[in-house]
ZAMARGU-4260 file (C-alpha; in steps of 0.2 Angstrom, whole numbers, plus 5000, padded with zeros to 4 digits):
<rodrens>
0) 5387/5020/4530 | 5372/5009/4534 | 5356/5012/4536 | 5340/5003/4543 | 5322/5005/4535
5) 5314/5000/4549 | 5307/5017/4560 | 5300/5010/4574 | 5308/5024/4582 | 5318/5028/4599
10) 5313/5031/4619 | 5317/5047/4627 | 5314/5049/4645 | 5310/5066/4651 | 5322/5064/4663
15) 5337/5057/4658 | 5336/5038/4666 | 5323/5038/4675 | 5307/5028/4667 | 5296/5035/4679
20) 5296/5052/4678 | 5290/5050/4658 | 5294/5046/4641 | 5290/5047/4622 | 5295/5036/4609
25) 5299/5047/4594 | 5306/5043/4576 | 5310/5053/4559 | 5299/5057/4546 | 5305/5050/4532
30) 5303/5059/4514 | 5288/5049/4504 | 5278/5051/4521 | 5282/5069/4521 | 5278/5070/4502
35) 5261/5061/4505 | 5255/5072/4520 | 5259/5086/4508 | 5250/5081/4496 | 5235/5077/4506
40) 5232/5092/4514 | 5236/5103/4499 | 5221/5112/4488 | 5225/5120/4469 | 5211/5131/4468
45) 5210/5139/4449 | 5203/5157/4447 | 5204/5166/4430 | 5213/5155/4425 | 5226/5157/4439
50) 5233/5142/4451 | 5233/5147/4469 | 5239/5132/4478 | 5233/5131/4498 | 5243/5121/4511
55) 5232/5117/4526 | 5247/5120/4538 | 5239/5116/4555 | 5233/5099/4546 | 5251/5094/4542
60) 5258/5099/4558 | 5244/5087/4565 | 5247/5072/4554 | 5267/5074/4553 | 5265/5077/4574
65) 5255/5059/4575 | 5268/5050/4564 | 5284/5057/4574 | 5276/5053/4593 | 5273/5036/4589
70) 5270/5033/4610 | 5271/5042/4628 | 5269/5037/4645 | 5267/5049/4660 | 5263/5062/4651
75) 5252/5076/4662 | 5243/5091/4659 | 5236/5102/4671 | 5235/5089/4686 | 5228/5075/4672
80) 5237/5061/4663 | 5234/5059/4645 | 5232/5047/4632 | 5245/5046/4617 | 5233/5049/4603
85) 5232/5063/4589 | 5221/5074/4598 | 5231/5074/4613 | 5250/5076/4603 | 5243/5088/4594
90) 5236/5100/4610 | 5254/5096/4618 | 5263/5104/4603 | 5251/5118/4600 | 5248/5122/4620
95) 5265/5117/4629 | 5282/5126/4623 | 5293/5114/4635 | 5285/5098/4627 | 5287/5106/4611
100) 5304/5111/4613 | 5310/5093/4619 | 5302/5084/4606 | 5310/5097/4593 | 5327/5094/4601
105) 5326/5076/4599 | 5318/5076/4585 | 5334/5085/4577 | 5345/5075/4586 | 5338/5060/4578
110) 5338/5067/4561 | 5356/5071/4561 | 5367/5058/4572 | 5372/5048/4554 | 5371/5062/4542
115) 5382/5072/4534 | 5385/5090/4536 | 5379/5094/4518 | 5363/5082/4524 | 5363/5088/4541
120) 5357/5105/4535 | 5346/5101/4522 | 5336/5088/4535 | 5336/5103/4549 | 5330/5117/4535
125) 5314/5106/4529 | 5311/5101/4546 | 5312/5120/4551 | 5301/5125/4538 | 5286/5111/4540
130) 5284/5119/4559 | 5288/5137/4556 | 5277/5139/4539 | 5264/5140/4552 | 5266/5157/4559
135) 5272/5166/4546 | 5263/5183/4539 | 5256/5175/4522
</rodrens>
């Protein structure tokens, strides 16, 4: 199989063909940028003589967020057009199930079209995780 390095990531129109109604240009996340993320916005705190390791969540979401929507055009919310920048991708995935769900989708899609099965799943479980560690009871 063959594979590219280069992740200068793919267009998705919000409606299928049709440049004006929208787009976003999203790409994968590959593993040593997931790992750094990770790593920078994890604390090991030492009490007692006890390791307690914290993951800033909402920061990781942010930063892995901002690398995966690389650009967007067309892209409205509540009656105003906004700018693709960190702030901005970070209120649509937070604010806006619909955008969050077709990014998501694609997102997945792209992961998975030259992948294994065995691959396929792993790729989808960590993806998964990263965006539901979020909201879980912890």
């Amino acid at each position: 199989m063959k594979f590219s390095a280069q992740n200068k990531g793919e267009k998705f129109y919000f409606i299928d063909n049709n440049p004006d109604a929208g787009w976003v240009i999203l790409r994968i996340t590959p593993k040593f940028i997931l790992d750094k993320i990770v790593e920078d916005t994890t604390m090991t705190i030492v009490r007692r003589g006890q390791k307690e390791v914290k993951e800033n969540i909402p920061k990781q979401n942010r930063e892995i967020w901002d690398y995966q929507i690389v650009d967007w055009n067309n892209v409205e919310l509540d009656g105003k057009i906004l700018e693709c920048n960190i702030d901005n991708k970070e209120k649509m995935m937070n604010e806006v199930p619909g955008f969050f769900g077709f990014i998501l989708e694609r997102l997945n899609w792209l992961g998975n079209r030259e992948l294994s099965g065995e691959e396929k799943a792993k790729n989808f479980e960590r993806q998964s995780e990263l965006f539901t560690k979020e909201n879980s009871p912890d």
